[in-house]
Structure formats: C-alpha cells, structure tokens
C-alpha positions in Angstrom: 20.0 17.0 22.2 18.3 18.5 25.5 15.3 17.8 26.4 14.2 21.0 25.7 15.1 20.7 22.0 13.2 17.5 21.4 10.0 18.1 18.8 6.7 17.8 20.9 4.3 15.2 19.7 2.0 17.7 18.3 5.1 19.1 15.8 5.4 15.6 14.9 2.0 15.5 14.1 2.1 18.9 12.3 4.5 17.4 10.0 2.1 14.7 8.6 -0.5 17.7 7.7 0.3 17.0 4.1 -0.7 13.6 4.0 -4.0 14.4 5.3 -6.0 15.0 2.4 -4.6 11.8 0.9 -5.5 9.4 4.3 -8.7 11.4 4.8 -10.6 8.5 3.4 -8.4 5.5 4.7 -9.6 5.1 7.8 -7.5 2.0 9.5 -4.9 4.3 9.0 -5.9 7.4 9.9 -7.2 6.2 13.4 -4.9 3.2 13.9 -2.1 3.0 12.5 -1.0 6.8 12.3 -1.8 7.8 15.9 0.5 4.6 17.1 3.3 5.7 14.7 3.0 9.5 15.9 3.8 8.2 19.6 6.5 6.0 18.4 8.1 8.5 16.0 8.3 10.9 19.7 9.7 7.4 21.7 12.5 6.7 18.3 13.6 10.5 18.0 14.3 10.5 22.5 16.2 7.5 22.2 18.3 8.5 19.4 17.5 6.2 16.5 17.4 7.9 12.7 15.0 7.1 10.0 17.6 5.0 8.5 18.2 2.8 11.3 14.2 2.5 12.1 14.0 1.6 7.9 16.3 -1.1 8.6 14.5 -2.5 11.7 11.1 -3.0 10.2 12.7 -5.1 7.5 14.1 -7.2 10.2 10.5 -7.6 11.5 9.0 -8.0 8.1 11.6 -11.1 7.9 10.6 -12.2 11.0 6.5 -11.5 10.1 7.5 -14.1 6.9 9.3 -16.7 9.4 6.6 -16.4 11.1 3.7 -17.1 9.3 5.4 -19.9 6.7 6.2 -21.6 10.1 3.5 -24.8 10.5 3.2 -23.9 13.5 -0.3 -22.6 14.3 0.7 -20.3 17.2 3.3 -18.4 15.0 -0.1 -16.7 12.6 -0.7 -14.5 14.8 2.7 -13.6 16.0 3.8 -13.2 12.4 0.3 -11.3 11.0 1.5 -8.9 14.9 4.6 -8.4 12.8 3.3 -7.6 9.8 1.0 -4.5 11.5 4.4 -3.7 13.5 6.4 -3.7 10.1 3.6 -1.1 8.9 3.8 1.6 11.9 7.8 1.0 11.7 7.3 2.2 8.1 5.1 5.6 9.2 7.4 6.2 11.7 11.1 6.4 9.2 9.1 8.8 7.4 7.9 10.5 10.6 11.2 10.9 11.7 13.1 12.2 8.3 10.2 14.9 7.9 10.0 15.8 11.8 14.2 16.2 12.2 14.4 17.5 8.8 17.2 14.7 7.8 15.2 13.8 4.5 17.7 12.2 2.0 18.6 9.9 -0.9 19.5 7.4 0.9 16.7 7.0 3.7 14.3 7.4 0.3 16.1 4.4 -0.9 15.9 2.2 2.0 12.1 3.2 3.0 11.5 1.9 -0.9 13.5 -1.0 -0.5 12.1 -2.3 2.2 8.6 -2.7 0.5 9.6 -5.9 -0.8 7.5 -7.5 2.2 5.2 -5.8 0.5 5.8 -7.9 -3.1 5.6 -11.2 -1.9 2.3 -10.7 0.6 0.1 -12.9 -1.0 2.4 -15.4 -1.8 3.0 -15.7 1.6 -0.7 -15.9 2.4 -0.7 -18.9 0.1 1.4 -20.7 1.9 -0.6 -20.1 5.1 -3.3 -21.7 3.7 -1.1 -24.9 2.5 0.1 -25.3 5.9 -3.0 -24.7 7.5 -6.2 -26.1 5.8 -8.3 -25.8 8.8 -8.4 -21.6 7.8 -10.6 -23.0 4.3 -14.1 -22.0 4.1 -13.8 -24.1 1.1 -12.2 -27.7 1.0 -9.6 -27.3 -2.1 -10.6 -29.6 -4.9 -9.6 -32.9 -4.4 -7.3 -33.5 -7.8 -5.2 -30.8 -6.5 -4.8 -31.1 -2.8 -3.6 -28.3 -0.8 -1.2 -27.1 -3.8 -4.0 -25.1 -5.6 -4.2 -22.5 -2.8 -0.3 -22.4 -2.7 -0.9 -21.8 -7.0 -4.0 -19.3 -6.1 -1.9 -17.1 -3.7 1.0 -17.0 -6.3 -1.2 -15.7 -8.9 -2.6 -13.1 -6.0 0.5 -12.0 -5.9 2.0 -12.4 -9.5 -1.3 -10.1 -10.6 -0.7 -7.6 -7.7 2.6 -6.9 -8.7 1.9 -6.7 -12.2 -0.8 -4.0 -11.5 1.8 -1.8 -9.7 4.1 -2.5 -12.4 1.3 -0.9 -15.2 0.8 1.8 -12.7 4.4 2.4 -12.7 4.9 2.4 -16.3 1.9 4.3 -17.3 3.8 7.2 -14.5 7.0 6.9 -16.0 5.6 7.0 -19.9 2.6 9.1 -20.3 1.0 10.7 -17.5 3.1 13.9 -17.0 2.0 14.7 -20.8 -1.5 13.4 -20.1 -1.8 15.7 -16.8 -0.3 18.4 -18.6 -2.9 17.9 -21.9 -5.8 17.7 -19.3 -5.1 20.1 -17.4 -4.7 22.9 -20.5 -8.3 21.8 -21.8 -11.1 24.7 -21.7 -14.6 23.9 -19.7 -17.7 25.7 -19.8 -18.5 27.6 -17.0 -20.8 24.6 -16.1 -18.5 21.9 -15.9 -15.7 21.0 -13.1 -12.5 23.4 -13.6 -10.2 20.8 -15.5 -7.3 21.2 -13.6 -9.3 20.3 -10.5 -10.4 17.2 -12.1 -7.6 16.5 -13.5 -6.0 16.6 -10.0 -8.6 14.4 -8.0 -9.0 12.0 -10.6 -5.5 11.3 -11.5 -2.9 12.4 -9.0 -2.8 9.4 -7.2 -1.5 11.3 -4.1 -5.1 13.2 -3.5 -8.1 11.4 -2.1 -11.1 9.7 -4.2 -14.4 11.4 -4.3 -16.9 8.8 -4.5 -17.7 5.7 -2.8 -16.5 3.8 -5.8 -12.8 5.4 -5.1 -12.6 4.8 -2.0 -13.5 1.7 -1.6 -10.9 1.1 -4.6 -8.3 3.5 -2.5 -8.5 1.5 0.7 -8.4 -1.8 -1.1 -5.1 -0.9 -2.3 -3.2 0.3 0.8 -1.4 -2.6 3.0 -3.4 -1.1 6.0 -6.6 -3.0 4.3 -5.0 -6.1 3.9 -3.8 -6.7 7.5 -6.9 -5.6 9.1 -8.7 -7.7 7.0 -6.4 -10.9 7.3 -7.2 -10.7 10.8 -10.6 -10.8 9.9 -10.2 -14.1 7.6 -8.3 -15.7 10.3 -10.6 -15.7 13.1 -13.3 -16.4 10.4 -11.3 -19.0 8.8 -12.6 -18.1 5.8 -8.7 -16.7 4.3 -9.4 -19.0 1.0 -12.1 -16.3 0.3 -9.6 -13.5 1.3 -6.8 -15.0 -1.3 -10.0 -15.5 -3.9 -11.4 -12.0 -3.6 -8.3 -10.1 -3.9 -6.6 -13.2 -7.1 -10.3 -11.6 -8.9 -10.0 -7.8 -7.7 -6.2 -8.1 -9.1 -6.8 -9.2 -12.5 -9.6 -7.1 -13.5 -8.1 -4.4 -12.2 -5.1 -5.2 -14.4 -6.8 -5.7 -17.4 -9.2 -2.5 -16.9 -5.8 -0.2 -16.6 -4.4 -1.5 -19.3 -7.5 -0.6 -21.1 -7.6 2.7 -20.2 -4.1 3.8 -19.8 -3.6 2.7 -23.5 -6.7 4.8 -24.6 -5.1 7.6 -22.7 -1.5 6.7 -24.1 -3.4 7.0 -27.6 -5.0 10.2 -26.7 -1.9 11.9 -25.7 -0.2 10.7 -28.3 -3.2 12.4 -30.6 -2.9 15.2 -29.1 1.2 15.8 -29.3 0.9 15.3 -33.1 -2.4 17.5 -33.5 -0.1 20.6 -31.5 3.2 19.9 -33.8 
C-alpha cells in the first residue's frame, strides 16, 4: 500500500460517524479516549497491523494490566490501571481499523468479544487491590474479618456486574425483538411522543439517553467510567468506597431489571395471545 492510498485521519474519523449519537453523552470517551484511538488507528493501519492482530495485543496488555495490579507491589497500580486505559483505546482502535479498511469479519467480531473478559473479572481484580493494599481504605475493614471482606466485597462487585449483563443479555435474546416490535405498532395521539421514536430512545440500547437520569446510568455502565474514576479513588484512597458504590449500584440495578423486563416479558406475552 502507497502512501498515497493510506485512509487520512479525517476518513478514519468519518467512519466512527455512526457511533456518535450513541457516545454523544459519554464524555471520557468522546474527548479522551476516541481522539487517542483515531491517531492510533492512522499509526496501526501505516505500519501494517490488522484488527485481528491489534484484538490480540490488547488482551496481552489487559493480562499484563491484571499482573500488574494483583502484584503487592505498590508501584505496579498505576502501571497496571496505565494498562487498563491502554487495553481500552487498543479496543477502539480493532474496530477502527476493520470499519476504516473495510476487512469487517466473523472472526475479528469474535476476537474483539473475546477479549472482553478483562472486562468480567474488573472488580474482582479491584478487590484484590484493596487486600494487598489497605492503605487505599477510607474505611478500616471490620476487625472480625480482616482484609478478606474487601477481597469478598469486590467478588460480589463483580459476581453482580456480570449477572446484570447476563439479564440484559437474556432479556435481548428472549423478548425484546417482539417487545420492540409490539411497541413500536402502538397508536399515539397526536399529543404524545411518536411510539416508534420512543420506542427507539428508550430501549435500543445503541441510541443515547435523554435525561440526566440516563446518562448518568449510561456512563456508569461503560468501562471508560470505571478507569477514570479508579484513578480518582486511588489518589483519593478512598477505592473501598469505589468497590462499595458500584457492589450497591450492581444489585439494585439487578433486581430493578428483573422487575421490569419480567413485566415486559408478561406484557408481550399478553399481547402475542390477545393477536392469535
């Protein structure tokens, strides 16, 4: 490939337009990490690597991000939680390059999923930062317990984090195609919000919130959040109340989807019967 033939940044850009309604309202993202990952999407494709190979690289980081941060060492955190936000604009920029070079594929999709499991054991991890380094408490852990009920707090964190994306999951493989589709075929009056516009912002996950309550619920879910705001509890020391926050925001967010995706599954499954 000449040089002449290489995509300018701004295509490379250009190619993200899509996403841009859905990041409108993440901000680390949209002004950190994507502008990074644009550059090193233009660096990747002159140098020759695929999305493939960059896929496989940032879970070589995110392994090393782990290493890192279950190390005792204190002067690893910050190398690993480096890592970690290195792992993230490794994982813009496979995308970046499959869309910009047109080389999307089964595969690359497979590998860019696969290597979410950094994702999956996150607050696990964070856990076991706090068990080898106390001195990051805002709180002292109780006394019967020792340092083992933070390493017990960040595997609930994370048990309940991946149990939420599992509801998620099932509620989009079971019921809301059907759901959609029922909402989406309901009349309005001419006063109301179109239904199929509603229907769209309020449950295609891949469209941005619109309120305050959404989006602070939309950036609390994204990785993006979670780094920048590890970084805060670090030089706070204060990650107890990180791990604490999100063990609480977890599990009523848990139990408030399963409340509502089951009154939904009911509805739908109301609605199929009433049509037959």
């Amino acid at each position: 490939m000449t040089n002449s033939t290489y995509p300018t940044l701004q295509k490379i850009c250009d190619t993200h337009a899509w996403k841009r309604d859905y990041e409108k309202y993440l901000p680390i993202s949209r002004f950190a990490f994507r502008p990074v990952g644009f550059l090193l999407t233009w660096i990747a494709i002159r140098i020759g690597l695929t999305s493939e190979a960059v896929s496989w690289l940032s879970g070589v980081i995110g392994l090393m991000a782990y290493l890192c941060l279950i190390s005792s060492q204190e002067y690893l955190l910050l190398v690993g939680i480096g890592l970690l936000c290195l792992f993230n604009l490794l994982d813009c920029v496979d995308g970046s390059i499959a869309r910009t070079m047109k080389t999307e594929n089964p595969y690359g999709r497979f590998l860019d999923s696969l290597m979410g499991w950094v994702d999956i054991g996150f607050w696990a991890l964070i856990g076991i930062v706090v068990y080898h380094h106390p001195d990051l408490l805002y709180f002292s852990y109780p006394k019967s317990y020792g340092p083992l009920f933070w390493l017990a707090i960040g595997g609930l964190t994370c048990y309940f984090s991946n149990l939420l994306g599992y509801v998620e999951m099932i509620f989009d493989q079971s019921v809301r195609g059907e759901w959609n589709s029922i909402r989406t075929n309901c009349k309005t009056d001419s006063k109301s919000i179109p239904k199929n516009e509603e229907v769209k912002q309020a449950y295609h996950r891949e469209t941005p919130p619109f309120s305050l309550v959404r989006i602070i619920y939309h950036n609390l879910k994204v990785r993006e959040t979670h780094y920048f705001l590890l970084v805060i509890a670090y030089w706070g020391k204060v990650i107890d109340l990180l791990l604490g926050f999100f063990l609480l925001y977890y599990f009523l967010n848990t139990i408030f989807l399963i409340i509502i995706y089951s009154s939904r599954g009911k509805q739908t499954r109301s609605d199929i019967l009433h049509h037959k």
